[in-house]
DOPAMAR-74643 format. One record per residue: residue in three letters; x, y, z of N, C-alpha, C in turn. Coordinates in steps of 0.05 Angstrom, whole numbers, plus 5000, padded with zeros to 4 digits. Example, Ala and Ser with C-alpha at 12.3 -4.5 7.8 and 13.67 -1.06 7.14 Angstrom:
BEGIN
ALA526448865156524649105156526449345156;SER525749555142527349795143525850015157;
//
This chain:
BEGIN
UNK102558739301101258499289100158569261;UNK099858349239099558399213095758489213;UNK094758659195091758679203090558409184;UNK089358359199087858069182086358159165;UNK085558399155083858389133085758429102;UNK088758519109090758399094090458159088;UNK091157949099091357669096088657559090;UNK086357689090084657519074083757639043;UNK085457879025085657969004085957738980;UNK087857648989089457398963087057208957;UNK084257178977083156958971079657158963;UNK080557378961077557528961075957378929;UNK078057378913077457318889075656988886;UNK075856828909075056568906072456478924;UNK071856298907069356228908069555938911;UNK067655778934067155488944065755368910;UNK063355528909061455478891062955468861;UNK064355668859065855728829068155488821;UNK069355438853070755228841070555008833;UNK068454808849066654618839065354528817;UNK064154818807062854918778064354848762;UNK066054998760068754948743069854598733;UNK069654478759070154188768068454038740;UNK065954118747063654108734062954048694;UNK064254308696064154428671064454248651;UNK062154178630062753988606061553688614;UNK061553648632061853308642058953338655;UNK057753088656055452968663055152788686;UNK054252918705052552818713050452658735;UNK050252488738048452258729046252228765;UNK045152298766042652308797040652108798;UNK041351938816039151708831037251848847;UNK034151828850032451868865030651638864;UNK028951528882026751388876025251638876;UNK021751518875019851688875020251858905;UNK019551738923019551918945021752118952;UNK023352108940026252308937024752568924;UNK023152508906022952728889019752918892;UNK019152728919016252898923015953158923;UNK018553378935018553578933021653698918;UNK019953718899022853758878024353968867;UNK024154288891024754428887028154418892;UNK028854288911031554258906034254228888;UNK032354018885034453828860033754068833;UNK031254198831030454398803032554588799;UNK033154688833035754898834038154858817;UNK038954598828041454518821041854428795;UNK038754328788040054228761039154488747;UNK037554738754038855018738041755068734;UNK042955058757046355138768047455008749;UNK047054688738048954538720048854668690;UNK045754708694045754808663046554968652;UNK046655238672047855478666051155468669;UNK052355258679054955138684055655008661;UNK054755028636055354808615055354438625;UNK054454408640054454128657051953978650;UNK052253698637050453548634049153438659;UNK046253398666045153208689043352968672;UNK043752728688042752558674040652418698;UNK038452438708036252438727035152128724;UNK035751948738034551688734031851698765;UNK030251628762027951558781026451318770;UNK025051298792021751118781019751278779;UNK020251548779017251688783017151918749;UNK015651758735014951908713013552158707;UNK012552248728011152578729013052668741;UNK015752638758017052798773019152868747;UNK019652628729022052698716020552918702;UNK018352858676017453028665016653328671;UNK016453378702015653668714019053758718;UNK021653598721023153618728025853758699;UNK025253578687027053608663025153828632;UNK023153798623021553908616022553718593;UNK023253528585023953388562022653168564;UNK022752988542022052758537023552568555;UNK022252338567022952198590024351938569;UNK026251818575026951628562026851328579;UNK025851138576026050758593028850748600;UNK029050658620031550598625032050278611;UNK030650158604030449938592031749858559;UNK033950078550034950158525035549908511;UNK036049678532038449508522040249548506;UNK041549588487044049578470043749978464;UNK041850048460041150328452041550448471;UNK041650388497042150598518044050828524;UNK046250718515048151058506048451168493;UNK046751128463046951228441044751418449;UNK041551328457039751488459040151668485;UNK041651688499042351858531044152068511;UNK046752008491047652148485045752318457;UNK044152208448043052418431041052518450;UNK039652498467038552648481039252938491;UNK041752808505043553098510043453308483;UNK043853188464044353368436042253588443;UNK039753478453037753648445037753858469;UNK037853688502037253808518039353798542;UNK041053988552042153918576041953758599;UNK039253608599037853508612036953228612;UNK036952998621035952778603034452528624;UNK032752418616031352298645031552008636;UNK031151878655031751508645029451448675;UNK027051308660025351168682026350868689;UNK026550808710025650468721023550418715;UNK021750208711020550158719019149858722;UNK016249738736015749488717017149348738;UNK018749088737019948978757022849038765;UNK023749208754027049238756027249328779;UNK029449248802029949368818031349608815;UNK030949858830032349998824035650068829;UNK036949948841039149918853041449888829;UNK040349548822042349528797041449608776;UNK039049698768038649868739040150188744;UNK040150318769042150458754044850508765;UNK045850218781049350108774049950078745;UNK047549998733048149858699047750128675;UNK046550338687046450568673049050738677;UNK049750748699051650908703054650808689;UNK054950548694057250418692056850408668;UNK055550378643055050328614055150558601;UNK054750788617055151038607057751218616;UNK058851048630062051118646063351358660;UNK060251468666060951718685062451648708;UNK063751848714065751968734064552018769;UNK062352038765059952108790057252078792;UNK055551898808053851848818051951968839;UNK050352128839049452228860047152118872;UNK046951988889044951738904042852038916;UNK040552068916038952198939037251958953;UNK037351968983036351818999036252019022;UNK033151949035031652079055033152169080;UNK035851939084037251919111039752039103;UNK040652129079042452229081045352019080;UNK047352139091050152059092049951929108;UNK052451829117052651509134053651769163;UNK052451639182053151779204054851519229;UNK056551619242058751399256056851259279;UNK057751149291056350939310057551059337;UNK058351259340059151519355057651729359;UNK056451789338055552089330057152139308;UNK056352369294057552519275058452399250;UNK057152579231056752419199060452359189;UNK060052199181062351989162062352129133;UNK064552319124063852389108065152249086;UNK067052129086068851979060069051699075;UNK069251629052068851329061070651169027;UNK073250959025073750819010073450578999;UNK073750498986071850238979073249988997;UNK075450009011077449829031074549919054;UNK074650169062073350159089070150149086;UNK069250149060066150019061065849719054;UNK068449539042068049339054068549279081;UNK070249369097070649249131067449319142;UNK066149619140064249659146061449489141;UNK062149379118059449109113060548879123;UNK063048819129063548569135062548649173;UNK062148869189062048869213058148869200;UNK057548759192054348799186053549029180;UNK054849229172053149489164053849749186;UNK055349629205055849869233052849959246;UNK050849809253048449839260047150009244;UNK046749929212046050099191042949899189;UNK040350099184039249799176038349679160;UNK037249439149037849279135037349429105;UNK035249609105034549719080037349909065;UNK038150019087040750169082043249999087;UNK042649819090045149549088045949499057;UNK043049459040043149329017043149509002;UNK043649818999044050078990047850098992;UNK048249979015051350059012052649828999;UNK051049588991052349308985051849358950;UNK050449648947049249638921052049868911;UNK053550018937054850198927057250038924;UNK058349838935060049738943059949648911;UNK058249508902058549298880058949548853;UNK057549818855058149988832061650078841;UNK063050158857066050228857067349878849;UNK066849658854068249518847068249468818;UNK065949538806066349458784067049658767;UNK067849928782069350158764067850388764;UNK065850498776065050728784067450848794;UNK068751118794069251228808069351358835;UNK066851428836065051598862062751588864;UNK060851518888058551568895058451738915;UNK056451978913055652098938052452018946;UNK051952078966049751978980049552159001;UNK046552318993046152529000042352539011;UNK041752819020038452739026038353008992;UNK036253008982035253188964034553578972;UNK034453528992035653849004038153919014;UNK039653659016042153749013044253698989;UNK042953718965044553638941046453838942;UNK045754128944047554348932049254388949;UNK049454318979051254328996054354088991;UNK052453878982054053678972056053648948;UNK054553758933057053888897057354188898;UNK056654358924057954618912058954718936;UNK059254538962061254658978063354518994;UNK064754609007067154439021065154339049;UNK063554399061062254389085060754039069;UNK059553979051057753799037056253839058;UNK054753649056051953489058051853139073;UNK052953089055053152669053055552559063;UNK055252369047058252169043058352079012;UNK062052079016062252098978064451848988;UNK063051608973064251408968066051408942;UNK069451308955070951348930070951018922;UNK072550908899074150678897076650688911;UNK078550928900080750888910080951078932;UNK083651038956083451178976083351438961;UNK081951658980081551918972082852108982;UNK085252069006087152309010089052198992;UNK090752508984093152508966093852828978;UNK096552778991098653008993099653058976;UNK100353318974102353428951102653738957;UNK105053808948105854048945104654268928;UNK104054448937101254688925102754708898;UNK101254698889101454838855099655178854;UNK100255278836099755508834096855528822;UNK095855308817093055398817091555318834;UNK092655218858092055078878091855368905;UNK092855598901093655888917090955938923;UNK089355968910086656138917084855948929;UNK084855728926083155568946084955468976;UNK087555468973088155498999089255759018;UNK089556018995089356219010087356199027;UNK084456169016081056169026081955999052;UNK082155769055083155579077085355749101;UNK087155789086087656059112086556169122;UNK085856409112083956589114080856489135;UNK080556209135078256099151079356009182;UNK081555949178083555929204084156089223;UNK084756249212085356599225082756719230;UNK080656669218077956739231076856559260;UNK076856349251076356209272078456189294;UNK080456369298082856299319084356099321;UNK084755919302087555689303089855839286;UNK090656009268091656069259092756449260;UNK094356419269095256759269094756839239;UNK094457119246094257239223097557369209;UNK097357309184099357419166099457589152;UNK101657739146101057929114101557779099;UNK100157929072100557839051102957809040;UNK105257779036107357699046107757479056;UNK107357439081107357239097105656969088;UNK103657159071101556919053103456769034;UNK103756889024105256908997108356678999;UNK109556759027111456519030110356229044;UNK108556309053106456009055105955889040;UNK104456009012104055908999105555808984;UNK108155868981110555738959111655518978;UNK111955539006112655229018110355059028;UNK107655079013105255049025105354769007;UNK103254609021102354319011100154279024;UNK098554079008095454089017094453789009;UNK092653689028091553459025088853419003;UNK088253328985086953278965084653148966;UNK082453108956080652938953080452808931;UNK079452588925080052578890081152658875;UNK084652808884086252918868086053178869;UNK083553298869081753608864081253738888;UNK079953568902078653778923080653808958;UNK081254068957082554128981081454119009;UNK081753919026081253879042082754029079;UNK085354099062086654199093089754269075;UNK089954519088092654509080094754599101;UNK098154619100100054669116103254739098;UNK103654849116106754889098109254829120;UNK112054869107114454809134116055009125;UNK115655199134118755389135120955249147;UNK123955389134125655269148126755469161;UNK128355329185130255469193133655289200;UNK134355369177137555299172139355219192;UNK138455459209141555519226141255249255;UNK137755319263138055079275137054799267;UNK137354789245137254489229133854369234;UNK132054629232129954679239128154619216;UNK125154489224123054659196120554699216;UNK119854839218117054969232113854929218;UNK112854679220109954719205107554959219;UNK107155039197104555279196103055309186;UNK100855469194098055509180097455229168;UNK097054969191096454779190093054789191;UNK091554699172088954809181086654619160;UNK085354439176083254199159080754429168;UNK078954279138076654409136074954159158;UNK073254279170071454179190069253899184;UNK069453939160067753689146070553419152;UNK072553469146075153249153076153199166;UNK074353339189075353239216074552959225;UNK077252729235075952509237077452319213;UNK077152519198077752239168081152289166;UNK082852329186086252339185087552479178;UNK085852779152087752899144089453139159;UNK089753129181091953269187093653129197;UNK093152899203095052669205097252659180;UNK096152649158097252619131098852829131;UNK097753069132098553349120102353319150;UNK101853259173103853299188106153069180;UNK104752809169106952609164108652709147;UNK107452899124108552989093110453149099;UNK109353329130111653639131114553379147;UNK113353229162116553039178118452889157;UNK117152819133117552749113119352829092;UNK118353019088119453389075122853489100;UNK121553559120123653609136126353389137;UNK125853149140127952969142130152989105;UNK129052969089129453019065131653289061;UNK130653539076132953719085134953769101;UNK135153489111136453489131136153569161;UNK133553539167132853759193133253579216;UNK133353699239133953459255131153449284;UNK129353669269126853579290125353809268;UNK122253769282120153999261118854139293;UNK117654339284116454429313114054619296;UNK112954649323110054849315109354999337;UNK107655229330106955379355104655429348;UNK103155529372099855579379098555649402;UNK096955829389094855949415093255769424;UNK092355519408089555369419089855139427;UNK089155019443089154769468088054529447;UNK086254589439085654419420087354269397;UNK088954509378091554469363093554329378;UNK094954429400097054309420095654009421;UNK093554019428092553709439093153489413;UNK091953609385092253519358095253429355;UNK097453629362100453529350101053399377;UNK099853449400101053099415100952789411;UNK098252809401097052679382098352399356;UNK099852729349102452619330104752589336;UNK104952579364107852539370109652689382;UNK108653029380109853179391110053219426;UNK111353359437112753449473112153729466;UNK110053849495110954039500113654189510;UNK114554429497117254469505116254689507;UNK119354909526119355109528120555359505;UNK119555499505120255709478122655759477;UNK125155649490127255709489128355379469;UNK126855209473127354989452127355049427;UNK125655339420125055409389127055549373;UNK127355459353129555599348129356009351;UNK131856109364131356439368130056589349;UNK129356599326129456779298127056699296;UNK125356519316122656469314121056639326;UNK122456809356121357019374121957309356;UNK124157359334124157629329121557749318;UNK121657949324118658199323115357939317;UNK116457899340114357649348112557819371;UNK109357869375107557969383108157889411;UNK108958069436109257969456106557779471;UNK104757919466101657839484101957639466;UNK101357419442101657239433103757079440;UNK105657069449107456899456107056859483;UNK105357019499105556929525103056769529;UNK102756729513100456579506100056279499;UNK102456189479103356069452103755729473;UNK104055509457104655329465106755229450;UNK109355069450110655079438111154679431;UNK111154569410111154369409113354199386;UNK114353999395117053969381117153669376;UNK118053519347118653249358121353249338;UNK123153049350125253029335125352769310;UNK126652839298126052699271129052399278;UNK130352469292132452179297131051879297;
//
């Protein structure tokens, strides 16, 4: 068997945090808090260190005028600019990485800063709120959410959301329709979990749907080497050499988040002779569990396969859980003699007697 500390080499070089950063780099921005968000403001101080030393603009809107000022160390600017409002946000920046915009007076805060954000045409919104991300009417937090499924979700009244956080998502709903890109919605100790790792924090409301398949590109190797490498730790995924990495990754494809962020990836070796393609090192990050993408990632490899002519796809696995996932999708347990032969050579005996073998045909 290959030693796994081989196969987790290719990804030693990568970083959750670095790649995000990077994401980051140059672009602004823009953080919702009311006052009580910012009572203890060591959090958010972190992060907006992290941006600054990231070349990354933050643009800090609140109602609370001593938090911005202890917060930013700059001059606090009204959010009340009218016509001047992007001119003075953008010379602000000139001076300081940093830039604060108060509410205050009677404005609600909701749409004063839909009307800041959208007037200044950033790319990202970061909501802090006490409760955090939207959690399911099940259990377990909802981490993506599109602007199709946060309208169905207001039209069911909010999914037992309540009313105060009703008119928070009718406030997000109205900023993606009118051309926001993204909101996340987060609690203030979990900001850095939320922009600097794959695990987040919240929920990141897109406009448009937010999975996108595609075939790995080469700068795409080191964040899904890492995704391997987390597979094979946790036991869904055998371990490979590097080598073995290495041809994964050239028939490898990965599901997207806003184009950028890697959520799960998989590849399909073929096998020719029996008109075969085998998906592997199928493996979603744990935050996307729930939201389809291995659904996606398997439609892409049946997809892919039919296109070569294959006349079924198959997969194998040690874990009950995985087998249960590709029945899921359609697949039959079969016996290892259904697989194509060249799949058992210098194949780990104690692993195969183990293995579950799963097959669907593409007719």
């Amino acid at each position: 068997m290959a030693d796994p500390s081989d196969a987790r080499s290719p990804a030693a070089r990568f970083s959750e945090k670095g790649f995000y950063l990077n994401e980051f780099r140059g672009r602004t921005l823009v953080i919702a808090a009311e006052a009580p968000e910012l009572r203890v403001p060591a959090p958010v101080e972190s992060v907006l260190k992290e941006l600054e030393s990231n070349a990354t603009r933050a643009v800090l809107i609140s109602t609370a005028r001593g938090a911005l000022e202890g917060l930013l160390g700059t001059r606090v600017l009204s959010g009340a600019q009218g016509v001047r409002l992007e001119g003075a946000v953008w010379r602000a920046l000139q001076d300081s990485p940093r830039a604060g915009l108060l509410v205050e007076g009677s404005a609600r805060f909701g749409p004063a800063c839909r009307e800041i954000a959208l007037r200044l045409g950033i790319s990202k919104l970061v909501w802090l709120e006490r409760e955090g991300g939207l959690v399911r009417e099940a259990g377990g937090r909802l981490s993506f959410v599109d602007l199709a499924e946060l309208r169905a979700l207001l039209e069911r009244g909010g999914a037992g959301q309540p009313a105060r956080r009703t008119d928070l998502l009718r406030e997000i709903e109205a900023m993606l329709n009118e051309g926001l890109p993204a909101v996340n919605l987060c609690t203030a100790e979990g900001l850095a979990d939320e922009l600097f790792s794959y695990a987040g924090s919240g929920t990141l409301f897109t406009r448009e749907r937010y999975i996108e398949v595609r075939r790995l590109g080469l700068d795409d190797f080191d964040a899904a080497a890492d995704l391997i490498e987390r597979g094979v730790a946790e036991g869904y995924l055998a371990a490979r050499s590097p080598q073995e990495v290495e041809r994964v990754l050239g028939s490898g494809f990965g599901a997207f988040i806003e184009g950028r962020y890697l959520a799960g990836v998989g590849a399909l070796l073929d096998h020719p002779t029996a008109r075969a393609g085998e998906i592997v090192s199928l493996y979603t990050l744990t935050r996307f569990l729930g939201e389809g993408v291995g659904g996606h990632l398997v439609a892409f490899a049946r997809e892919r396969a039919r296109e070569r002519g294959h006349e079924f796809v198959f997969a194998c696995t040690t874990a009950e859980r995985v087998a249960g996932f590709f029945e899921r999708q359609g697949f039959r347990r079969v016996a290892p003699e259904e697989i194509p032969p060249e799949k058992w050579q210098a194949y780990d005996p104690a692993r195969r007697s183990r293995v579950h073998c799963l097959r669907r045909d593409l007719g």
